[in-house]
C-alpha positions in Angstrom: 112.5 94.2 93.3 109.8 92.4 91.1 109.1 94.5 87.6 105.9 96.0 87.7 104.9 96.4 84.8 101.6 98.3 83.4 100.8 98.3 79.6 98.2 97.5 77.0 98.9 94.7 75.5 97.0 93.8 72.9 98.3 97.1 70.8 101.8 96.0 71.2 101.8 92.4 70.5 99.9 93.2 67.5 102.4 94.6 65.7 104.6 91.2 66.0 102.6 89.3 64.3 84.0 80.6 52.7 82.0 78.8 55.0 81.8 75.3 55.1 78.9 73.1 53.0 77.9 69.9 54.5 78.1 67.1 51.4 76.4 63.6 51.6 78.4 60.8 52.3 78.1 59.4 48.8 80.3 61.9 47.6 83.3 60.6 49.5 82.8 57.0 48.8 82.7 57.7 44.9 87.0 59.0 45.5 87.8 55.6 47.1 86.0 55.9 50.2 87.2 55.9 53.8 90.6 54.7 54.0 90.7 54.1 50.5 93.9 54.4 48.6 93.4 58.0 47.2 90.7 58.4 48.6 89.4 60.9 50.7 90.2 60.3 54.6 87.1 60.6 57.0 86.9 60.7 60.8 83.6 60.6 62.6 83.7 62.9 65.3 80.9 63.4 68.5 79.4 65.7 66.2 79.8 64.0 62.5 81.9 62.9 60.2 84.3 65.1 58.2 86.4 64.3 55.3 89.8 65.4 55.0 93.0 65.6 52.6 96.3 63.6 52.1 99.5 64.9 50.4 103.0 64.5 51.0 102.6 62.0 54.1 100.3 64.2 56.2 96.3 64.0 56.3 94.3 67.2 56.9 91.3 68.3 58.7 90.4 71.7 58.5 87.6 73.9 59.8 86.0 71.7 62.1 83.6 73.8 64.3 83.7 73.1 68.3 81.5 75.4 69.3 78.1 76.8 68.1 79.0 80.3 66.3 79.0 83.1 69.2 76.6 85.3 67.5 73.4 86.9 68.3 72.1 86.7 71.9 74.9 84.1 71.9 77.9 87.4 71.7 79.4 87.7 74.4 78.6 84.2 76.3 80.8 81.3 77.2 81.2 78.9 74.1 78.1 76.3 73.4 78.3 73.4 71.9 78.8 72.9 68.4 75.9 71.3 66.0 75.7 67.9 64.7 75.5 67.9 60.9 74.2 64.7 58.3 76.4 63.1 55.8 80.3 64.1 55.9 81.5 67.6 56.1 83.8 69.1 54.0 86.8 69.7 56.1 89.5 70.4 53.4 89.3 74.2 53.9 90.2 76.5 56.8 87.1 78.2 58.6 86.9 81.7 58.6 88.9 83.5 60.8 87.5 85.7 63.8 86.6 88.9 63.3 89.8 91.2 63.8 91.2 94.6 61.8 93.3 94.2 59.1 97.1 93.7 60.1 100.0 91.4 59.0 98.6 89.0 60.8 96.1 88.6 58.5 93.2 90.3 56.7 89.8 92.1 58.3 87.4 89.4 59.5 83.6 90.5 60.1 82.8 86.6 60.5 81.9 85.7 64.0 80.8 81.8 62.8 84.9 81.5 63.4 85.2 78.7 66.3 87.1 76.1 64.4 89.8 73.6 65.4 92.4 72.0 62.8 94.1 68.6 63.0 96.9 67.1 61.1 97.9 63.5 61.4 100.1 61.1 59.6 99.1 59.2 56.9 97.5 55.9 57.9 97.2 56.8 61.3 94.0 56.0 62.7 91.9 54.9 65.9 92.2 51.6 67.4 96.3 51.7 66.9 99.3 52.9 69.4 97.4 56.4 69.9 99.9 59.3 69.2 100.9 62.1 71.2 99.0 65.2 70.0 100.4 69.1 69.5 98.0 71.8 70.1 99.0 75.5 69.1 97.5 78.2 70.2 98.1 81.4 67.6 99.3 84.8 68.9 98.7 88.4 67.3 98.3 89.9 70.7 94.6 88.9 71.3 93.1 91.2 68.8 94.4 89.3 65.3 95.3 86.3 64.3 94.2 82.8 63.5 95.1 79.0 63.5 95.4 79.1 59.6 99.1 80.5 60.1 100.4 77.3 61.8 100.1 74.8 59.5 101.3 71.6 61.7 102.2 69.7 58.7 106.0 69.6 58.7 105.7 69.2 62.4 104.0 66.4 61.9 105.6 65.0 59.0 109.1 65.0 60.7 108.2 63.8 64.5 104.9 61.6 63.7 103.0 63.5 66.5 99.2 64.7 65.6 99.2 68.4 65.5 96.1 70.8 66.3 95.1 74.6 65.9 92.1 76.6 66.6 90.6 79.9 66.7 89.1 81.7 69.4 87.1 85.2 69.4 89.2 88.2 69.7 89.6 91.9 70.6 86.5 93.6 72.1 84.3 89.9 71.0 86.5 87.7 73.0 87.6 89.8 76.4 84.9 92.8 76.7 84.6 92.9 80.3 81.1 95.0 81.5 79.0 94.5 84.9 76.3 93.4 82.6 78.2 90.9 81.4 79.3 89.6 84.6 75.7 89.3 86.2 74.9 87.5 83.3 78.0 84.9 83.7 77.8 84.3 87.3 80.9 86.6 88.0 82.5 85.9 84.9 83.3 88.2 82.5 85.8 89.0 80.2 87.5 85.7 79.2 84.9 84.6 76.4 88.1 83.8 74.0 89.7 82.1 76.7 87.0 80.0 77.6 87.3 79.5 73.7 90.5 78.1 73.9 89.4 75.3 76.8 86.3 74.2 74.8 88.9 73.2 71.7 90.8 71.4 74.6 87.7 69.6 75.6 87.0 69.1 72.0 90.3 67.6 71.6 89.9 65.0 74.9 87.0 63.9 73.4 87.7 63.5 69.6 91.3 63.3 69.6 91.5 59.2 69.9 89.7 58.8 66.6 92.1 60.5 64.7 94.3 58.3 66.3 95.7 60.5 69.1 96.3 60.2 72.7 94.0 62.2 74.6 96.2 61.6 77.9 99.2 62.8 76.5 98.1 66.2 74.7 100.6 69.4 74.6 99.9 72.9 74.5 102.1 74.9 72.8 101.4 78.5 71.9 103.1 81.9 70.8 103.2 85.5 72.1 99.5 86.1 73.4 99.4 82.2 72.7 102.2 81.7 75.2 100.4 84.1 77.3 97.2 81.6 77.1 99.4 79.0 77.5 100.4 80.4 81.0 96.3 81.0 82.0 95.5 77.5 81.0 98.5 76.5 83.8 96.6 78.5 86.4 93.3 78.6 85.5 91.2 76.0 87.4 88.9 74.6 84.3 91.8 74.2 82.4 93.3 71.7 84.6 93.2 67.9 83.3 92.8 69.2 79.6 96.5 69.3 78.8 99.9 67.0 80.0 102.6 69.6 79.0 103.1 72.7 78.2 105.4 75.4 76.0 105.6 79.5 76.6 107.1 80.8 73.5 107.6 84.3 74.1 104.4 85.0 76.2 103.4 86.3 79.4 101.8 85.7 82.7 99.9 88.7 82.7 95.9 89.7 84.1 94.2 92.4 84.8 91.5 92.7 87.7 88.0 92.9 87.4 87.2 96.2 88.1 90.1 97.2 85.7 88.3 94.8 82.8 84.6 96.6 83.3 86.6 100.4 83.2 88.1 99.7 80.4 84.8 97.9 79.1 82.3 100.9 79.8 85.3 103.4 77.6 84.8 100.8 75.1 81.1 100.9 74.9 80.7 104.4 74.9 83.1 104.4 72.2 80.9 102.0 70.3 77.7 104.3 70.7 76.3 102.6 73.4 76.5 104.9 76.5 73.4 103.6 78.2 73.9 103.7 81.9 71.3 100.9 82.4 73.7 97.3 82.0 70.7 95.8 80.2 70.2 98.3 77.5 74.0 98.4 77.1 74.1 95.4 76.3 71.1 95.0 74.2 72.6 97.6 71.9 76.2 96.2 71.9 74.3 92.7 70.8 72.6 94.4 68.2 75.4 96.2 66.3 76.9 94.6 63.7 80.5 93.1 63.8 82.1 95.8 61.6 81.2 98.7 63.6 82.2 96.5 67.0 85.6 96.3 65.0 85.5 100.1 64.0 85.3 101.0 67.4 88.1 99.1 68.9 91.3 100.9 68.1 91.8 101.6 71.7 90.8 98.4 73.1 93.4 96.7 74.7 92.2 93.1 75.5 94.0 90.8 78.5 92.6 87.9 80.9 90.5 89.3 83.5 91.5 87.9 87.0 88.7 88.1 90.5 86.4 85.9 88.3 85.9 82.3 88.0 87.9 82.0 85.0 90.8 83.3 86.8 90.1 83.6 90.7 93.5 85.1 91.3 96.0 87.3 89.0 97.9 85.1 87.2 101.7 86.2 87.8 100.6 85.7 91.3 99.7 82.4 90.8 102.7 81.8 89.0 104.9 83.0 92.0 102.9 81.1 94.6 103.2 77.5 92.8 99.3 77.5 92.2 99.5 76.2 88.9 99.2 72.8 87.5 102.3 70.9 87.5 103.3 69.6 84.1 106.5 69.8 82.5 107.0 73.4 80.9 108.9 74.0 78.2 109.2 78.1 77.8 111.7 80.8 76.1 112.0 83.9 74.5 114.3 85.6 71.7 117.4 87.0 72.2 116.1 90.4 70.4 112.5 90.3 71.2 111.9 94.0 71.7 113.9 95.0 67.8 110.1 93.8 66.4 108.3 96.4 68.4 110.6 99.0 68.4 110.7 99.2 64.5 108.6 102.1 64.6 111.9 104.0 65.8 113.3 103.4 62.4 114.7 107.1 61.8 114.1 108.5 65.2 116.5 110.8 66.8 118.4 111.3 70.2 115.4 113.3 71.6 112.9 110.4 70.6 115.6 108.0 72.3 115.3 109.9 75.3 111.6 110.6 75.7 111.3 107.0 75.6 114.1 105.9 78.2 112.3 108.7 80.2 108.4 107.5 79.9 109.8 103.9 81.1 112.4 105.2 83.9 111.6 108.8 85.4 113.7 109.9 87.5 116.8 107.1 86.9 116.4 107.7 83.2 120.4 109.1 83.5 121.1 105.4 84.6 119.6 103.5 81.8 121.5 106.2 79.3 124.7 105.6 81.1 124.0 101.3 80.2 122.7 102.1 76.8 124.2 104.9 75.8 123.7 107.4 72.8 126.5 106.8 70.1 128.8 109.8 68.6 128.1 108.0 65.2 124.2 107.3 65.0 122.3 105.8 62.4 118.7 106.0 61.1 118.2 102.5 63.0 120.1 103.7 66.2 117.1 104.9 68.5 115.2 101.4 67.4 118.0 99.1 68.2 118.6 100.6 71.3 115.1 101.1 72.1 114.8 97.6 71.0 117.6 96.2 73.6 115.7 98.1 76.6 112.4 96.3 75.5 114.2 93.1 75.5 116.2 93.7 78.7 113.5 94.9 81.0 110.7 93.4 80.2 108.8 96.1 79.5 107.3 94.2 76.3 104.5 92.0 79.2 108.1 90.7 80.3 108.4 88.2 77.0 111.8 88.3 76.8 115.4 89.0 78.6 114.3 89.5 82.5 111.2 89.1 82.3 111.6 85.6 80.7 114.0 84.7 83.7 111.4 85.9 86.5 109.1 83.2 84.5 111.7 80.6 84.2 112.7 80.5 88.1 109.2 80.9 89.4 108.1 77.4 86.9 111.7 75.9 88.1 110.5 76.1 91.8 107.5 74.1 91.1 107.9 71.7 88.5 110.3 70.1 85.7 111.0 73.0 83.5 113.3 73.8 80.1 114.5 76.9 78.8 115.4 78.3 75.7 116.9 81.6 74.0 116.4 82.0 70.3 119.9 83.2 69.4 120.1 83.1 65.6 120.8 87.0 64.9 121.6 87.5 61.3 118.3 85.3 59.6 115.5 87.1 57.5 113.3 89.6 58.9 109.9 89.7 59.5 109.1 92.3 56.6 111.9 93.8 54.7 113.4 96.7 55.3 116.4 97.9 53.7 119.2 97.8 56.5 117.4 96.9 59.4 118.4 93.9 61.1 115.5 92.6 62.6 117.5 90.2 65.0 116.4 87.3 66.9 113.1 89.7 67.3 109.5 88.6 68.4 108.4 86.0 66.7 111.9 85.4 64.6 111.6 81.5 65.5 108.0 80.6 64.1 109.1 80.2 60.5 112.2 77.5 61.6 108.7 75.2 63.2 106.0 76.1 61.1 107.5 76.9 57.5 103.6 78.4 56.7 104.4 81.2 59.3 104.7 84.7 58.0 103.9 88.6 58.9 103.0 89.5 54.7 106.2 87.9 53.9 107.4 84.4 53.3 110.5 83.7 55.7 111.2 80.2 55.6 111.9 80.2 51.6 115.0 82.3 52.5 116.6 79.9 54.8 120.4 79.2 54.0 121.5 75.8 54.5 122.4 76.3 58.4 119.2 78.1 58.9 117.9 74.9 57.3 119.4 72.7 59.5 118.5 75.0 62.7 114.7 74.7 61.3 115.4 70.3 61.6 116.8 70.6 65.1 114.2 72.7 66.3 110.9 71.1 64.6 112.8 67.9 66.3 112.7 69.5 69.6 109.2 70.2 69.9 108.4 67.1 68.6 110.5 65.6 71.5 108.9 67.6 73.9 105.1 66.7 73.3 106.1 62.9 72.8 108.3 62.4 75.8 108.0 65.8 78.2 111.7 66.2 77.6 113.0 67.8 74.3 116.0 65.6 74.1 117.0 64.6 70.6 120.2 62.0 69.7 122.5 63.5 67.3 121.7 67.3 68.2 123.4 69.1 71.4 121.5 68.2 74.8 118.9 70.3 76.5 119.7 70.1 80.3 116.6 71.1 82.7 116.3 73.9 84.3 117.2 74.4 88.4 115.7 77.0 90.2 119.0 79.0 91.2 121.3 77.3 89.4 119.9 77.0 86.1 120.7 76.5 82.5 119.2 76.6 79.1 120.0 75.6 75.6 120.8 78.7 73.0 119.3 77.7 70.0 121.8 78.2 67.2 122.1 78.0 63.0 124.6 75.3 61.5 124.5 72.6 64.3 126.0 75.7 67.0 123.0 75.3 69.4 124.6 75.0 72.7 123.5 75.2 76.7 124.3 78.1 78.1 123.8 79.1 82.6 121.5 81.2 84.0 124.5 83.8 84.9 125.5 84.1 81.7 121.7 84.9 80.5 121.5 87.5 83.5 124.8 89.1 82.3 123.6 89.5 78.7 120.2 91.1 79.3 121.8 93.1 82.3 119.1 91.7 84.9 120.8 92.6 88.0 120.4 96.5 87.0 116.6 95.8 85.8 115.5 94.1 88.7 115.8 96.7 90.7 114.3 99.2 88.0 110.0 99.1 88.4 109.2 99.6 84.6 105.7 101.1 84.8 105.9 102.9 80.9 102.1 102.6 79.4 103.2 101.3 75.9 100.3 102.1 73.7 
């Protein structure tokens, strides 16, 4: 029997994870000019030119708004289009990031003027040559933090010659407050104002992408945790569709709520804010009028998802998934081997009784049978309850089915449909997230983003403690995404081969330190994560 699982997400996956002046074009040309050696690179785009910056083989654009700023009456409305500007714009600085708490994902944002996209190219590459195939990621931090300033696509690039893209989109209560208000306002819509974020960068990118020099028919989304978990809307979502050629889940989800779920949890969230007023006009009127840092103040319960019965998303998305009513590109999606050991870190020093509280809040009345397969040691340690905990997150699914289960329930439902590869994350033993003393943090959520995007961290820098295999692992991967968005196959000469995946039948690579990556079946996955017990286990735990 399917998983069913019910949780919040946005409070779980959060835990994984100056404005720009305008300058005249006179001020470029004294560095050396467009194209000039040394000089300052510029790209006109449909909105105005913005100059960039060149070191170390790569050429960066940073900041570059797609959308007008979603403030004011504008709060709370699908994205409008960007602004032209005069002269060249300053684009060697990140924008500001959308507002979002403070977390390890980055630092408290009151800045809704956040709708920027990022691109890095090769050096010399330009319009008017053989256009290159283009990366987009799309950042994670569970929908409520976050921001395209943590994937700097710059080795990415610098290794594979693809052009590489991020963005930003509105978050938390600013990007996914579903309210009836909202909805007669949007034509049914309501709820998916970050997600409709996401597919005005991808229109930005169809149309601007060439004169960087990239290939607007052959663009890949690629995207982590609740960026995987956009990654899978943008697959079903109708206005999505001709925006993107592949596609890559990396730990994500195919979850949505419905509607009437979306405005419930809206009205809790207004009321919360101060804004109880049963009228939807004055509601919103004094939701528009607050400023962002009480919006933010307010949100500690707001658990933001995708909103499905709306024109964004006319049906739920897992169903889509399992009904083949997505678009069919080649999907490239995996999880880690330990992806619940990043949530469950708040068990750190928990006992037996917390162990069991837990197995019972997720199991009920078969809690006995998930003690009997992860049983309660004679010799316990302070990290006991979190590793085991950790192993039933992974296993089950539980954790918006990211990993273990849940990732194979994605896997063979893509498989059906269309050309599909899968991955595990296997290396165990590399550095943590944070440090603790004596945890061993695993293959856990998120443990691969440092090996493809050495900028990645969650308040500590990961990819500077690489070993040498670690450091070969961080090649072969960087060269396997890079494979991917130029080809649709992540097939590399020299590293072990990544077969497809066959509904059934199937087999993935096990990504592996020190040249050890190696394909491993379907069976053997199942085994692992125990999936023939889980799928007959409905996991309906509330995790936050």
């Amino acid at each position: 029997m399917r998983r069913k699982v019910r949780l919040l997400l946005g409070a779980l996956l959060a835990l994984a994870t100056a404005a720009l002046g305008l300058l005249p074009a006179s001020a470029y040309a004294a560095s050396g000019g467009t194209g000039a050696a040394g000089g300052t690179p510029v790209v006109r785009t449909d909105r105005g030119a913005v100059g960039g910056a060149a070191s170390d083989g790569v050429e960066r654009f940073l900041g570059i708004p797609y959308a007008a700023p979603p403030t004011g009456a504008l709060r709370w409305r699908p994205p409008q289009p960007a602004r032209p500007w005069p002269g060249v714009r300053d684009a060697t600085a990140f924008g500001s990031s959308c507002p979002a708490l403070a977390s390890t994902n980055g630092p408290r944002s009151e800045d809704e003027d956040c709708l920027f996209v990022n691109v890095w190219r090769p050096a010399g590459a330009s319009a008017g040559e053989r256009p290159l195939p283009v990366h987009v990621f799309i950042h994670g931090g569970g929908l409520v933090n976050g921001s395209g300033t943590q994937m700097d696509e710059s080795s990415l690039v610098r290794q594979t010659g693809v052009i590489g893209v991020s963005l930003n989109y509105r978050l938390g209560v600013f990007g996914f407050l579903g309210l009836p208000g909202l909805a007669a306002e949007g034509g049914g819509d309501t709820g998916d104002y970050g997600f409709q974020d996401q597919q005005a960068a991808l229109r930005w990118v169809q149309r601007n992408i060439a004169a960087f020099g990239g290939d607007p028919r052959q663009v890949t989304i690629d995207g982590e945790s609740a960026g995987g978990w956009s990654v899978c809307g943008h697959l079903v979502a109708p206005g999505s569709r001709g925006l993107f050629s592949r596609a890559m889940i990396q730990s994500g989800s195919c979850h949505s709520i419905p509607l009437s779920q979306a405005e419930s949890n809206g009205a809790a969230y207004a009321e919360q804010a101060g804004c109880a007023q049963t009228e939807q006009s004055a509601l919103l009127a004094c939701l528009r009028a607050e400023p962002a840092g009480h919006l933010l103040d307010a949100s500690g319960s707001f658990s933001p998802a995708f909103v499905h019965g709306t024109p964004t998303f006319p049906i739920g998305n897992r169903q889509a998934l399992d009904t083949g009513a997505f678009a069919r590109v080649p999907v490239l999606v995996g999880a880690n081997r330990d992806e619940g050991r990043t949530f469950a870190a708040g068990y750190i020093g928990a006992g037996e009784d917390a162990y069991t509280s837990f197995v019972d809040g997720i199991a009920g009345d078969r809690a006995d049978e998930v003690l009997a397969r992860y049983p309660w040691p004679a010799n316990p340690d302070r990290f006991t309850a979190a590793y085991l905990i950790g192993a039933i997150m992974t296993d089950s699914g539980v954790v918006a089915g990211i990993g273990g289960c849940g990732l194979q329930a994605t896997v063979e439902d893509l498989a059906r449909h269309t050309t599909t590869y899968s991955y595990e994350f296997d290396h165990r033993t590399g550095p943590g997230l944070t440090q603790i003393p004596g945890y061993v943090w695993g293959a856990g959520h998120a443990a691969e983003l440092a090996y493809i995007w050495p900028s990645f961290d969650n308040g500590t820098p990961i990819a500077p403690l690489f070993n040498a295999a670690e450091r070969q692992l961080s090649r072969e991967m960087t060269r396997y995404w890079g494979a991917f968005t130029a080809h649709g196959r992540p097939q590399v000469g020299g590293q072990a081969p990544w077969p497809s995946y066959r509904a059934g039948a199937g087999r993935m690579i096990s990504l592996r330190a020190g040249g050890q990556s190696t394909d491993i079946s379907a069976a053997r996955f199942a085994a692992e994560h125990q999936c023939a017990f889980w799928d007959t286990m409905p996991v309906t735990q509330n995790l936050s």
